[in-house]
C-alpha positions in Angstrom: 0.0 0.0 0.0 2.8 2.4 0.6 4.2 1.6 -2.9 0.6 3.1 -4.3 0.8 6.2 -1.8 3.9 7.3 -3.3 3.0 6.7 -6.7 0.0 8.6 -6.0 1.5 11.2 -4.5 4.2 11.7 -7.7 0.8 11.5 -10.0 -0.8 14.8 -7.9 2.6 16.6 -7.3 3.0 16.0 -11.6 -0.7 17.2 -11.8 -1.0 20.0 -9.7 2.9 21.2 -10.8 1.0 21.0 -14.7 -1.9 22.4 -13.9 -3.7 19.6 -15.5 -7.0 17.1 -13.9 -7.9 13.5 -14.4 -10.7 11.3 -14.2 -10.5 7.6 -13.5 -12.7 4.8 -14.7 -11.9 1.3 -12.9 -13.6 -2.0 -12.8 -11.4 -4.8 -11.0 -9.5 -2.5 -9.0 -12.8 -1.6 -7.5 -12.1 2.0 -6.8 -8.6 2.1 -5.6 -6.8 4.2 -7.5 -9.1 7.2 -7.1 -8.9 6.1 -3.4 -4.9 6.3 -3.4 -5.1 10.0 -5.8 -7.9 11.2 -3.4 -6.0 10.2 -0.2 -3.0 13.0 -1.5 -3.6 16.4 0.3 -5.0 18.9 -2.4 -6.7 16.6 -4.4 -9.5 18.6 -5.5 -6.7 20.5 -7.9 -6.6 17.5 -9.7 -9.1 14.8 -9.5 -12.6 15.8 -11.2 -14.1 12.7 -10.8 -14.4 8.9 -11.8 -16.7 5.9 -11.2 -16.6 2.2 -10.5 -17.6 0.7 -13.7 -17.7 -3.2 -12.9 -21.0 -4.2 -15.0 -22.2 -3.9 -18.3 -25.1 -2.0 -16.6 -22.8 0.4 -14.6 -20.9 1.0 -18.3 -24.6 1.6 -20.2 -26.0 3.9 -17.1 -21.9 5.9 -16.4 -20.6 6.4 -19.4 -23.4 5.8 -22.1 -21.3 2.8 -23.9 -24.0 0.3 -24.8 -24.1 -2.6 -26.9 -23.1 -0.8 -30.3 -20.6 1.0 -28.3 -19.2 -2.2 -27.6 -18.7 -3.6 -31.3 -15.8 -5.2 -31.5 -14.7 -4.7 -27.9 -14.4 -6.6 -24.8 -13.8 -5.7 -21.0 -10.3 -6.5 -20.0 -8.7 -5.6 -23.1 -6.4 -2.4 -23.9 -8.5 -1.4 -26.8 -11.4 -1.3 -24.3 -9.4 0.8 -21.8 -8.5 3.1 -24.3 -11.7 3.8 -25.0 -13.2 4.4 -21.6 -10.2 6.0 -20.9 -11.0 8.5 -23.6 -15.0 8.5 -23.0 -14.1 9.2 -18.5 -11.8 11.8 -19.7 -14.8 13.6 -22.2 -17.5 13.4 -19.8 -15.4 15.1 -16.9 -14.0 17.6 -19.0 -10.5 16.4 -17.8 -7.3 17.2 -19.4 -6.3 13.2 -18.6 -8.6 10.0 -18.3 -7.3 6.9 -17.0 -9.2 3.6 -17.2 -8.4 0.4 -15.5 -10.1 -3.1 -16.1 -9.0 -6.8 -15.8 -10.0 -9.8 -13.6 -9.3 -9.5 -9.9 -9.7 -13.2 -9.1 -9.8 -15.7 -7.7 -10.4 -17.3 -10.8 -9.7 -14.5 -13.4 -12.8 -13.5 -15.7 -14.9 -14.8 -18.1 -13.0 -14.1 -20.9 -9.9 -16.7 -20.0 -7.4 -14.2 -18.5 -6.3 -15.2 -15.1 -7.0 -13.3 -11.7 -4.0 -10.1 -11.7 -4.8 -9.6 -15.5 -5.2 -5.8 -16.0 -5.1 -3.4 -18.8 -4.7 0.6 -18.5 
């Protein structure tokens, strides 16, 4: 945990120092990484906002990607976190968006990638 504190804090010092915001989009991480930013003294320079998005129903209702949204795309990939990556990042108006999914496990996802697989 202290290993993500001091990334965090380099992340808001590099933010705040830039003048720049983020907004964060995770799904197996569950809400820790705007947890660790949000910890950081200050963090309302940075951090405009993010969401848990761990179902296709939170996805749909958060950040209006539906079904044809989807088209060639599935959770747990890069090419899907670059997209909701780009979509957090519109919505909040931020200058960065940062979107994290994978399978946290035990027994990885649906999709065949073991528990620990993430993309960013």
């Amino acid at each position: 945990m202290r290993e993500l504190m001091d990334r965090a804090g380099r992340v808001a010092a590099r933010l705040t120092a830039r003048r720049e915001t983020v907004a964060v989009a995770e799904s197996s991480a569950g809400g820790l990484v705007a947890a660790a930013l949000l910890a950081v003294p200050g963090a309302s320079a940075y951090f405009l906002g993010g969401a848990v998005v761990y179902t296709g129903a939170a996805r749909r209702a958060l950040l209006g990607l539906d079904e044809a949204g989807m088209a060639g795309l599935r959770s747990a990939s890069e090419p899907y976190a670059e997209r909701v990556a780009v979509l957090v990042r519109e919505r909040h108006g931020a200058v960065w968006g940062l979107c994290e999914t994978g399978a946290a496990g035990p027994g990885g996802n649906r999709y065949g990638d073991a528990a620990g697989h993430t993309c960013l």
